[in-house]
Every structure is written in C-alpha cells, then in structure tokens.
C-alpha positions as a Markdown table, in Angstrom:
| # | Residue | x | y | z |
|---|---|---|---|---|
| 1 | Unk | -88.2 | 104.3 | 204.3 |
| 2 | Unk | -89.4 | 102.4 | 207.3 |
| 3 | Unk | -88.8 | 98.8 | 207.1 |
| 4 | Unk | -91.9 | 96.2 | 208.3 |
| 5 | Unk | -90.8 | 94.4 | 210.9 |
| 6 | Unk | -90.3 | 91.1 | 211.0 |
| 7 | Unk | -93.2 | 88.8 | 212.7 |
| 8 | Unk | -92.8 | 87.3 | 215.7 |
| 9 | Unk | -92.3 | 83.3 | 216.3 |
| 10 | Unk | -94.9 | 82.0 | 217.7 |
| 11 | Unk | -94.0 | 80.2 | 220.9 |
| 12 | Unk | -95.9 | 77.9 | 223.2 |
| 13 | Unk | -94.8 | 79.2 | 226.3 |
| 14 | Unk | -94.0 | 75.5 | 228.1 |
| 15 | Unk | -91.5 | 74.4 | 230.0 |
| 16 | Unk | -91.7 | 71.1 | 228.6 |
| 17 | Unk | -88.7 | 70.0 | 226.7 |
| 18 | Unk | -91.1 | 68.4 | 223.8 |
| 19 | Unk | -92.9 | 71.6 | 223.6 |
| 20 | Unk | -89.1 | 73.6 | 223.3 |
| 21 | Unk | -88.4 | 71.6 | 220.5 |
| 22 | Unk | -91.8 | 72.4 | 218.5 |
| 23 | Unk | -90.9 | 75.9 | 219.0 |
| 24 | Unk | -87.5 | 75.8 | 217.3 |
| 25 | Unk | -88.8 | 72.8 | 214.6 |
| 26 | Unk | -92.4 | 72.9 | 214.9 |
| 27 | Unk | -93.3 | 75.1 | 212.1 |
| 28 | Unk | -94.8 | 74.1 | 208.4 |
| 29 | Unk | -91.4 | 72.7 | 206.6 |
| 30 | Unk | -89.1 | 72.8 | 209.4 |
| 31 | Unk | -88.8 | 69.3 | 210.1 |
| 32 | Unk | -89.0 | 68.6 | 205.8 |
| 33 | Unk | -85.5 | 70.9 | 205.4 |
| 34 | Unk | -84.0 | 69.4 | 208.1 |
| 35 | Unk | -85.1 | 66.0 | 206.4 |
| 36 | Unk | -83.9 | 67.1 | 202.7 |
| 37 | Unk | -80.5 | 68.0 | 204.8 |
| 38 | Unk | -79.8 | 64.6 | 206.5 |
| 39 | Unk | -78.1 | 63.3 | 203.3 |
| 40 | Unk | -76.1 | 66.2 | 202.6 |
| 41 | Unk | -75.5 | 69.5 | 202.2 |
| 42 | Unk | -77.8 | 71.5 | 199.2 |
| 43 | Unk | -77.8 | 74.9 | 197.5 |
| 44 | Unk | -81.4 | 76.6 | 197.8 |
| 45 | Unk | -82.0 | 75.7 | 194.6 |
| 46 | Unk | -82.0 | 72.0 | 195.5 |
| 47 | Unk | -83.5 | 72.4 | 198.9 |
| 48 | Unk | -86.7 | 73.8 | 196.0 |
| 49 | Unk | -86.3 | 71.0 | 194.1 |
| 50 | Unk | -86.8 | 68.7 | 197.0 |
| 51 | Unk | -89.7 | 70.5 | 198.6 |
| 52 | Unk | -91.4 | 72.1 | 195.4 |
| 53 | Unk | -94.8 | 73.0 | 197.2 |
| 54 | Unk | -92.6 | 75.5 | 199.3 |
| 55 | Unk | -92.9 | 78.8 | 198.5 |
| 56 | Unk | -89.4 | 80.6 | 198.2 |
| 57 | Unk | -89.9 | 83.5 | 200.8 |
| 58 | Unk | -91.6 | 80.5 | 203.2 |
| 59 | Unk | -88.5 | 78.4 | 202.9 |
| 60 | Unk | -85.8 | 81.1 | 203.0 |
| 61 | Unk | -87.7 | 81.8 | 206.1 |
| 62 | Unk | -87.6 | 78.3 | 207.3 |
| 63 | Unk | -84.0 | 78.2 | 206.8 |
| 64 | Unk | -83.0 | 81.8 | 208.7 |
| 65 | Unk | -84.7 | 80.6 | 211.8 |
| 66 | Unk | -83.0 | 76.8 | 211.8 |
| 67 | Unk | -80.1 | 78.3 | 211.0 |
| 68 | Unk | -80.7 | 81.1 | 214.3 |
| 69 | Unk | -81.6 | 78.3 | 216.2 |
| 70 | Unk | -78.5 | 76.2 | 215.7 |
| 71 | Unk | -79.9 | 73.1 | 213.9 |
| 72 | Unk | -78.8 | 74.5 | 210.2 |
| 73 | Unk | -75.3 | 76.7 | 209.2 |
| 74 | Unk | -74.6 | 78.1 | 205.7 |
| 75 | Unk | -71.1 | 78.3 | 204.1 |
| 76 | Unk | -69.5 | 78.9 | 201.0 |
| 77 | Unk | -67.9 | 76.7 | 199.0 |
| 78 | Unk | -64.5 | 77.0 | 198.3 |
| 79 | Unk | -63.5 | 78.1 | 194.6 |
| 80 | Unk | -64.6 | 76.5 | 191.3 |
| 81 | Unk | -67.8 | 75.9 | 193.3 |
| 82 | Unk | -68.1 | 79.2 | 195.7 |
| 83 | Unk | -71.8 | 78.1 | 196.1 |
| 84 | Unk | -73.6 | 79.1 | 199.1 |
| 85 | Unk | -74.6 | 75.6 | 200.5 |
| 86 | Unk | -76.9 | 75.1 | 203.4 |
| 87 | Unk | -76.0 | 71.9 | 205.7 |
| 88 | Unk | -77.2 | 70.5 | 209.0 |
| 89 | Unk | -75.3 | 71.0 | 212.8 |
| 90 | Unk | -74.3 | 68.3 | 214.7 |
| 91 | Unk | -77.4 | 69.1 | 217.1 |
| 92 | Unk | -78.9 | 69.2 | 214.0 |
| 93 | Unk | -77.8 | 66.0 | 212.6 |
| 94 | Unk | -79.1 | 64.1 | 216.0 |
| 95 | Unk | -82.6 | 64.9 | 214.6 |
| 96 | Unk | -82.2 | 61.7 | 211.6 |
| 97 | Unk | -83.5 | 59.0 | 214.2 |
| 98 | Unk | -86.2 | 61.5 | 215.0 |
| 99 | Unk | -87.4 | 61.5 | 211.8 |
| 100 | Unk | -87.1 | 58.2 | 211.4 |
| 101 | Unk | -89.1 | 57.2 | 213.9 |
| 102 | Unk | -91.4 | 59.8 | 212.8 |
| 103 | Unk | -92.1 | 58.3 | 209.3 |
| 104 | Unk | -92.1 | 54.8 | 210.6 |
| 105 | Unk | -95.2 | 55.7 | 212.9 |
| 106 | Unk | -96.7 | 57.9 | 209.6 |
| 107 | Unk | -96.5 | 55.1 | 207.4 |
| 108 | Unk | -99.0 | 52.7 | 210.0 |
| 109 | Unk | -101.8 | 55.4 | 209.0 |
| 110 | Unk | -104.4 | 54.5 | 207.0 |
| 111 | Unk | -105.1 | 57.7 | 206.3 |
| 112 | Unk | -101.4 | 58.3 | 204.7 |
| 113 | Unk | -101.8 | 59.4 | 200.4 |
| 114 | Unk | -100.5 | 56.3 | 199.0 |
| 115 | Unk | -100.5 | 58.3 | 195.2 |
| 116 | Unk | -98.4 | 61.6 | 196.5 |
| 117 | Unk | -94.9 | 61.6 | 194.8 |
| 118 | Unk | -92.0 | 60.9 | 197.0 |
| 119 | Unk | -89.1 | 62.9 | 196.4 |
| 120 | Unk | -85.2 | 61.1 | 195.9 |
| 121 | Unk | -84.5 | 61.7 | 199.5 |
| 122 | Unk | -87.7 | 61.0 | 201.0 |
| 123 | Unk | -87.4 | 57.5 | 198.9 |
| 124 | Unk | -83.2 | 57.1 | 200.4 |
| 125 | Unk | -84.5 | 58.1 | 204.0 |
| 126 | Unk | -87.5 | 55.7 | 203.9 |
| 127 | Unk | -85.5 | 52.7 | 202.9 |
| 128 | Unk | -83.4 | 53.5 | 206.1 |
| 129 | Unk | -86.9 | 53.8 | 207.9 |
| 130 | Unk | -88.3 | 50.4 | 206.6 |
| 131 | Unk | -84.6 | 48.2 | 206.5 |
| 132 | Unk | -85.8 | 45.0 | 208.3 |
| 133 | Unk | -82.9 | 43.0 | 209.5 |
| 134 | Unk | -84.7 | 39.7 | 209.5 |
| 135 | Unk | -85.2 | 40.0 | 206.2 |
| 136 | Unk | -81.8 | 41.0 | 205.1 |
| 137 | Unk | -80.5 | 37.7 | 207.1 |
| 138 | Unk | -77.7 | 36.0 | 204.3 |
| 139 | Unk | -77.3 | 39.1 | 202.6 |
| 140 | Unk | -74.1 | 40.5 | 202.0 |
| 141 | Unk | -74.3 | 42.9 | 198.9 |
| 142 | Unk | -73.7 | 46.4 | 197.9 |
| 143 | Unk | -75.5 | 48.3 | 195.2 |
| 144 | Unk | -75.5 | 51.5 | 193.6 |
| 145 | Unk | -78.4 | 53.3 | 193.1 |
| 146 | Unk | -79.0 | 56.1 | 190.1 |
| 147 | Unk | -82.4 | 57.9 | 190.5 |
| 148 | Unk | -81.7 | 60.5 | 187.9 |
| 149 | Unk | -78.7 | 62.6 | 188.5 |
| 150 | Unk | -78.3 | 61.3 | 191.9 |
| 151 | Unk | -75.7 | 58.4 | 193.2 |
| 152 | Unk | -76.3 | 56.4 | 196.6 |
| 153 | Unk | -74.3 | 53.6 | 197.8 |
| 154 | Unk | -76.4 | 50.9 | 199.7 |
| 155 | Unk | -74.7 | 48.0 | 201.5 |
| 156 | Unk | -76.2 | 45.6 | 203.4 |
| 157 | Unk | -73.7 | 43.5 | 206.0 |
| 158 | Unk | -74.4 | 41.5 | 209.0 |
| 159 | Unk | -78.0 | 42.1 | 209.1 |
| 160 | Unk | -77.5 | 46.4 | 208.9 |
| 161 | Unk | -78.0 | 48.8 | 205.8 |
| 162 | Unk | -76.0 | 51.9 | 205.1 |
| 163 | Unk | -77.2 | 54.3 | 202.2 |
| 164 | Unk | -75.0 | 57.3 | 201.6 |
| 165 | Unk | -74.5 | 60.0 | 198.2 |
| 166 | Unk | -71.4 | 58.3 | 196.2 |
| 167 | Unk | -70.6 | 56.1 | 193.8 |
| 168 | Unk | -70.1 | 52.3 | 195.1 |
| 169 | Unk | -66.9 | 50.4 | 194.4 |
| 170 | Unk | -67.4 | 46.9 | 192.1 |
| 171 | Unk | -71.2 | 46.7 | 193.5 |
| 172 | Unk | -73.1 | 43.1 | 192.9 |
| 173 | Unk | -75.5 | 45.5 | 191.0 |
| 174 | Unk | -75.9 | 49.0 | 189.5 |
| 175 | Unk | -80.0 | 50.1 | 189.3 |
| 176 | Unk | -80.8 | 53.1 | 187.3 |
| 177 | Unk | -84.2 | 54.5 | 187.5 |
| 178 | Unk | -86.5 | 57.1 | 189.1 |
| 179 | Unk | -87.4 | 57.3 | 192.8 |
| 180 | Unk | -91.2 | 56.7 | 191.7 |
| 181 | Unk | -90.6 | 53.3 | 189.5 |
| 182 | Unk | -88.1 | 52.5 | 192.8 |
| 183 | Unk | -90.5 | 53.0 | 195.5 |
| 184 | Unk | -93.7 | 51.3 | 193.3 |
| 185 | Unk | -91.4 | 48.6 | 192.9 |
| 186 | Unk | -90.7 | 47.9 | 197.1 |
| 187 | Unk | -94.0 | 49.7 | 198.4 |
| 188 | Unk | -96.1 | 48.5 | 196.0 |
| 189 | Unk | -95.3 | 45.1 | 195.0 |
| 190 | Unk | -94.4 | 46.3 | 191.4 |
| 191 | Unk | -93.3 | 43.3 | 189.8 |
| 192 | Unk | -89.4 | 43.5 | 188.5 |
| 193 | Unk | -89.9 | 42.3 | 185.3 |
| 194 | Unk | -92.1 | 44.4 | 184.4 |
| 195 | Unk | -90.3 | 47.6 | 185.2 |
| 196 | Unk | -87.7 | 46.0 | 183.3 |
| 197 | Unk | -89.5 | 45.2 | 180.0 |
| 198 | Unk | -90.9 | 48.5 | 179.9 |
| 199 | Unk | -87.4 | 50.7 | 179.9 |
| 200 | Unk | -88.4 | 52.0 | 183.5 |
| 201 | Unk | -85.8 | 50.7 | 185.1 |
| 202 | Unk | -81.8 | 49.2 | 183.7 |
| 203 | Unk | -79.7 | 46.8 | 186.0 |
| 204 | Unk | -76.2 | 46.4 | 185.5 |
| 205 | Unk | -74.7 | 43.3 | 187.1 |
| 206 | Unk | -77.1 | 40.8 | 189.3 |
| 207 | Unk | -80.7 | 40.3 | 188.8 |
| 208 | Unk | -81.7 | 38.3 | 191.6 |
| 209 | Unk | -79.7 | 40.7 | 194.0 |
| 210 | Unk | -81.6 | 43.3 | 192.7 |
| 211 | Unk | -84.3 | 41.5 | 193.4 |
| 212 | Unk | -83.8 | 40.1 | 197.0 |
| 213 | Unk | -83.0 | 43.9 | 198.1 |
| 214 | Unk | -86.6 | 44.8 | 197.1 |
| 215 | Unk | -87.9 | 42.4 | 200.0 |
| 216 | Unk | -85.8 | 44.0 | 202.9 |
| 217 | Unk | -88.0 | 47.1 | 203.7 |
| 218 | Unk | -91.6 | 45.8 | 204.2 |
| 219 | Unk | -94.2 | 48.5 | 205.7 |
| 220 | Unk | -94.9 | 48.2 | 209.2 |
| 221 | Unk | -98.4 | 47.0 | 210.0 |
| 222 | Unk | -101.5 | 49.6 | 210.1 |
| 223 | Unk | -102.6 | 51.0 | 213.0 |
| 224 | Unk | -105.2 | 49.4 | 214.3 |
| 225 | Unk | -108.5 | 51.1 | 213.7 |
| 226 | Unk | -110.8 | 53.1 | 216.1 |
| 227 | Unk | -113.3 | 51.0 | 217.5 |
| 228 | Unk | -117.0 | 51.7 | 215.8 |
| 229 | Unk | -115.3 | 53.1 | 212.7 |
C-alpha cells in the first residue's frame, strides 16, 4: 500500500542566520518543547502534560524534526525505568537565555493574557526570567519548592538565583503548593496570609523568608504604548 508522503518543511529561503534558526525552531510549539526540556529530560507523556493544547501527532512531529535538526535526542533509560525520555543537546541547551530573553520582552506586553494558566515549568523558568538582583541584595537562603509532584531547589547567594529539579538540603523554608497559588502570589500581589489561611499553600520552616523571596522577581515595566492609541 502506498505510503503518503511526508510534507515538506517550510523554509524561508534566507541566508540570514536569524531566519536559519526560524526554520529549524520557528514552527507552532518548537520553541515550547524546547522550553518544557530546559529543566530536564521528560517522557512524551510529560512533554503532553506540559503543553496540553498540543495535539499528539503535532507534537510527536515537533519532536522528530528537533530531534533531525540536532537541538533534541531520545534515549532509553536504563532498566527498572527503560523509558524512552526525550532531552535537549548541548546546541540545544544554549537556546535557555534565548528563551529567557524572549519571555522577559513578552511579559512588557499589554496585550499578554494575564488569566491563561502557566504550567510548573513555565512558573520555574519565569522566576529565572524575572530574578532581580537588587532586590535579592542580603539574601542568602535556599528553599524547596513542591508544586504538586514536582521538587525544585532555589537558592539565592550573592545577589544570583539558581532553580534546579531536586530536593534541597536543610532549606530555611519548604513551600508546598500549586504553580497557579505560586505565581498569583509573586505576579499578582496575592497576599501570603491569605494563601495561607485558606489551605492553598503550607510552609515548613521560615515565614518571613518565604516571604522576602516573593519580592525578588518583579515584572519588567510595560512597553510603552503606540502613540494615538
């Protein structure tokens, strides 16, 4: 039986560099799998999870051309496991400050949903998007965060933030919640207390670290708006 051919990526036919890399990360959820990749490697089914308004066929066809391109590789983990997990390059890798400086510039505009969900590592990445170092000036504290049935270890030293999956060792605070109660409460000037009262959110250890870690991402400012608007 004849077999329907596979269609052909669409290309924009420049010699621009810029234009080069649209054609290998350009298309509709590329640049979201490579994003939902930049914390770790993930099985299909939690690539899905993270991107949920991606059909299946559209994704596994997202991933076969990163992965002909270079920027993603599959493997197989080794026995209990033997999972087939997909992971980013080390090209592929050197597309996090891209991103970053992608969703800083995304978040000036006005125009951005302020009620769509954000995802677990869309919340992680954006913290590492928004860290101001001014404002994490004194602070020398580590934290683990539970959103769910995922662990992150934040520390913040000498004015820089790491984030990364894992458990922390003797943090100054454990927070357990969801990545929506998390993000209300440092995008949205949630108050604390309140997300404590109502069950939302459980703290283990210090309070008032807790909250001085809220204050170190604050949004960049809008974009300023088109004259006549």
């Amino acid at each position: 039986m004849a077999t329907t051919p596979a269609p052909k990526r669409r290309t924009y036919d420049d010699g621009c560099a810029a234009a080069h890399a649209l054609d290998l990360i350009g298309e509709r959820w590329a640049l979201l799998v490579v994003r939902e990749l930049l914390l770790g490697p993930k099985r299909f089914t939690d690539l899905r999870a993270g991107l949920p308004n991606a059909s299946p066929n559209v994704l596994a066809q997202r991933l076969r051309e990163l992965e002909g391109a270079g920027v993603v590789r599959r493997r197989k983990l080794p026995p209990p496991a033997a999972s087939r997990i997909y992971e980013l390059t080390e090209w592929g890798m050197e597309l996090e400050p891209v991103i970053i400086s992608l969703g800083r510039w995304g978040a000036r505009s006005a125009a951005k949903p302020r009620d769509a969900a954000l995802g677990v590592d869309s919340l992680i990445l954006s913290l590492r998007t928004m860290f101001d170092a001014r404002a994490a000036e004194g602070v020398e504290a580590s934290y683990e965060l539970r959103l769910g049935e995922d662990r992150f270890r934040a520390e913040v030293a000498e004015g820089r933030f790491e984030v990364v999956r894992g458990e922390a060792d003797r943090p100054e605070a454990i927070v357990e919640t969801d990545s929506g109660t998390l993000g209300a409460l440092i995008y949205e000037g949630r108050p604390l207390a309140e997300a404590l009262r109502s069950g939302e959110l459980k703290i283990e250890g210090d309070e008032e670290a807790v909250e001085r870690f809220l204050t170190l991402f604050p949004l960049p400012e809008p974009a300023s708006p088109i004259a006549g608007t």
